[in-house]
N, C-alpha and C positions, 0 to 999 in steps of 0.2 A: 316389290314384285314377289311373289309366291312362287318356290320352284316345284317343279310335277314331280309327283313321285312317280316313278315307272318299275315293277318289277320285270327283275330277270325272269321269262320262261325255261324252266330246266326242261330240256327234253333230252331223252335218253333213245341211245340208238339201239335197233334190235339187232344189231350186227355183232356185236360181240356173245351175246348169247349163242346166236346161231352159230358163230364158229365154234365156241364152247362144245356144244351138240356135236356137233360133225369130229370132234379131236375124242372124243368120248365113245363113238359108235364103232370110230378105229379102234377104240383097245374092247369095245365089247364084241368084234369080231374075231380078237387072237384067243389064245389057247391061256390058261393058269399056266402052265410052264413058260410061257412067251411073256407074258404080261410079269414073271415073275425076275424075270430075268432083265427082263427092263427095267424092273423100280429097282434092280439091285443097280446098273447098270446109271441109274438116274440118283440111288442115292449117293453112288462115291464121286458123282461127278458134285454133287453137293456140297460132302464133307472138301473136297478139293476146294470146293470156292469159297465155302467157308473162311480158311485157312488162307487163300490168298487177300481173301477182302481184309481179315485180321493184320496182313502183313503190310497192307495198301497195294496189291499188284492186280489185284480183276479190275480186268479191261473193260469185261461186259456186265456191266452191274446188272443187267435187265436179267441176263441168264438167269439169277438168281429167284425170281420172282417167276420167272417161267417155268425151273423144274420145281419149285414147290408147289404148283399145281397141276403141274402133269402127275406129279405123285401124289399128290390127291385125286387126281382123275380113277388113277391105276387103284388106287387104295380100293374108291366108290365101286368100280365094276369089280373086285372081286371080292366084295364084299355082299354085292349083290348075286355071284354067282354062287358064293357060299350058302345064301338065304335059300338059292332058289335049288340048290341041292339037299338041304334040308329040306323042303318044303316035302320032295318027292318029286 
């Protein structure tokens, strides 16, 4: 007997994106000093976990993987605010 090949369809949901958008719109609604103050705020909470994952105590591994892209979120919008202060 011949067995069927069947492939997997990957389908990718648009819901994670759309949240993406939406966490991004928050920080392009605050101020440079607000947003600045959170990636400072978002980095030490980093180096912190850093340091605990090194020692085996972070509890919340996920944490980690979610402030390194809110600080990239934060990086992106003021990055783009910079552009667009240049611009004129």
């Amino acid at each position: 007997m011949a067995k069927k090949k069947t492939k997997a369809k990957a389908t990718k949901s648009k819901k994670p994106a759309a949240k993406a958008a939406g966490k991004i719109d928050a920080f392009r609604g605050k101020s440079v000093d607000e947003l600045g103050t959170q990636l400072n705020s978002f980095k030490k909470e980093q180096f912190n976990l850093r340091f605990q994952r090194a020692n085996g105590q972070v509890e919340n591994t996920g944490r980690i993987r979610t402030l390194r892209r809110e600080i990239a979120r934060i990086e992106t919008v003021l990055t783009e605010q910079r552009r667009a202060a240049a611009k004129g």
